[in-house]
Structure formats: structure tokens, C-alpha cells
C-alpha positions, 0 to 999 in steps of 0.5 A: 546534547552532542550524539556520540560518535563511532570511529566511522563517523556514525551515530553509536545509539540510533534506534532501529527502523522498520518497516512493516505491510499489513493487509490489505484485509483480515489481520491475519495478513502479517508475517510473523517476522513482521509482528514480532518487530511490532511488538517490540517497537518503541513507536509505530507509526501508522498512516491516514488518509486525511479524509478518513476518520481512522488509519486503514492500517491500523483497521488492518491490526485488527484483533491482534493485541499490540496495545495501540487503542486510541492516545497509546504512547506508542502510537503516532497518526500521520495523515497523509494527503496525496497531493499531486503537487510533488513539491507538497509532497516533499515537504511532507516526507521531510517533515515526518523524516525530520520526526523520526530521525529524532525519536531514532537518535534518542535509540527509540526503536521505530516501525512505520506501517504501510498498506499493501506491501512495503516496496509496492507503490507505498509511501514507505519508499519515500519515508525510507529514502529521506531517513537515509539521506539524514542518517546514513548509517541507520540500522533498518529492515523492510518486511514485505506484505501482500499486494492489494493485487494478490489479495484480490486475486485470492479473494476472487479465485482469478489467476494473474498469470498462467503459463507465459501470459504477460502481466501489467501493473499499471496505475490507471492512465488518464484517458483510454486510448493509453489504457485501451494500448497497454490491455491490447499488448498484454494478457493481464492488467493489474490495474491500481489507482484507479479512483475518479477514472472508474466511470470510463474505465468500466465503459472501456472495459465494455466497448472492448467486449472483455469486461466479463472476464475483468475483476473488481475488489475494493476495501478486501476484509474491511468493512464496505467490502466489495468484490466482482468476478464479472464487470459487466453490471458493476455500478461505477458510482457504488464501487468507487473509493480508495483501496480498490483494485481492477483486474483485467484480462483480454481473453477468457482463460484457456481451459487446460 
């Protein structure tokens, strides 16, 4: 069937997109702008890691009735498998593009969840990207979430920033003479993406003498939640996983 056209050229009946940041924790953590577009979403589709039996994201909806159980008709899976292979990943993205674009111009209005907030190291960015590229005229809106960082930093009581102290949001560097540079040139690292790297980011932390006033939370409001307002007995091999994040602080806090 050939898509009507309007006088500009564009496509007359594609739905819209949306995309919407849940958690990461309670299911509280969702503007209310946010759940009204998913509760009238045609589809939504929800990441999951391929390792993982459910979508975190979907974990992260908890409680809040939008009827999407197991085989619901308006819910797509997508696993994702971070691969570093950016010629693997391209693939993927336009793979699930391609997937969408058709639902959006059979006018389904579509929303895509993503953990964290959407602009912030997400997976949305690049599903955003691709979408426009295939249809440049699509009507789409991004709702922002909370960042894994906030979040941690709420659950702990530990300020990322005071006065005109300097914040870094790094993902984890390989070795730790780049991390050791970027903690000495700041007053606070936000570090995410931290994964495998954790055994020698915690000796680091250690040798520098400041992992007393270093942060760790992982999985926040989920279950395996684990939070740590003092690094120095973390056990590397119990606080190791997905979802976790490091916040590090060179010096203690001034009292003011």
C-alpha cells in the first residue's frame, strides 16, 4: 500500500514516538507527563539485556497498572547485547528501526523505555537517531528520567556537587593511571560502566587513601539492591553487576 503524502512530501498518518526514562529504582520514578503518554501508547517497547531473564525497565513499572503482563499485545521485549563491535551494534539499531518505523507508519503510536534518563548514556539516543533518519518528519518527544547517579546519590545523602566543586561523569576508563588523573583534577567523579573494572578501581580508590569518602550503589529499589556510603570493605566480588554506580569524592566534605 503506498503512504499518503502531504504537500511537503512527508508521510500524513505516522504515529507518534515517545521516548520515556523509568527508574532506576521504585516505580515512583516517573513523571507524570511520562505515564500519561504510556498509558496511551499503542506499543511500548522495553529493553532486556540478553542475559537477564526480565526487562529492568519493566521491573522499574512496578506497581503501576498499564497492562503490560507477560504476551500483552502492547508490549515488544528487545534484547539488547552490548557488544562492543560498533558494526554489531549498528546492526541491531537498524534492525529495531526498521521495526518500528513500520508500526509508526501504520499511525501506532509507539513508546520506547529506557533505564536512567533518556539523553543520558541510553540506548535511546541511537534508536532516536535511526528513527529520524528513516523518517524525517516524525512526530517525537523525549521525556527525561532520573539519572542512575541522582538516584544514588539520593538513596546515600551524598551531595554531588557543592559550592563551585567540579563534577566528572566518566564511564570507568580501562587502566588506572587515566582514572587516577581524571580524580586528581577533580573534586567529584560520577563513575558508570563500571563492571569487570571494579576489583582495581576499589584498590585504586584505596592505594589514593579517599575510598572513605567514595560511594557505591548498585540495582537501587530492586531486588539485589546494594548500597555503600564508605568503600573501604566493599567486597568487589559481592558488589559486582549491571546497574551499579561509583561516586567518588577526592577530599571529605567541608563542614560548612
Amino acid at each position: 500500500m503506498t503512504e499518503q503524502l502531504k504537500s511537503d512530501g512527508s508521510e500524513s498518518n505516522l504515529g507518534t514516538f515517545w521516548g520515556v526514562g523509568v527508574g532506576p529504582g521504585p516505580a515512583g520514578y516517573l513523571p507524570l507527563a511520562a505515564l500519561t503518554v504510556l498509558q496511551q501508547a499503542d506499543l511500548i517497547y522495553a529493553p532486556r539485556a540478553r542475559s537477564a531473564e526480565t526487562s529492568v525497565a519493566l521491573q522499574c513499572l512496578a506497581g503501576i497498572d498499564l497492562g503490560l503482563t507477560p504476551g500483552s499485545p502492547r508490549l515488544r521485549e528487545i534484547e539488547f547485547n552490548m557488544d562492543p563491535d560498533r558494526s554489531v551494534l549498528s546492526s541491531h539499531y537498524a534492525q529495531l528501526a526498521d521495526a518500528i518505523t513500520l508500526e509508526l507508519r501504520a499511525g501506532r503510536n509507539v513508546a520506547y523505555l529506557t533505564i536512567g534518563d533518556t539523553m543520558t548514556y541510553s540506548t535511546y539516543g541511537y534508536v532516536l537517531a535511526a528513527l529520524l533518519t528513516r523518517l524525517p518528519q516524525l512526530p517525537h518527544r523525549t521525556f527525561p528520567g532520573i539519572t542512575s547517579y541522582a538516584a544514588a546519590a539520593s538513596a546515600l545523602g551524598w551531595p554531588l556537587g557543592e559550592g563551585k566543586e567540579r563534577t566528572l561523569i566518566l564511564p570507568c576508563p580501562e587502566d588506572a593511571e587515566t582514572l587516577r588523573a581524571e580524580i586528581e583534577s577533580h573534586d567529584v567523579v560520577v563513575l558508570m560502566k563500571v563492571g569487570a573494572r571494579l576489583p582495581w578501581v576499589l584498590a585504586l580508590l584505596r592505594e589514593m587513601e579517599i575510598a572513605e569518602h567514595c560511594a557505591f550503589a548498585r540495582r537501587i529499589g530492586l531486588p539485589g539492591e546494594l548500597l555503600a556510603a564508605d568503600v573501604t570493605t566493599l567486597s568487589a566480588t559481592e558488589a559486582m553487576g549491571y546497574l551499579a554506580t561509583l561516586l567518588i569524592r577526592k577530599t571529605p566534605r567541608e563542614n560548612r
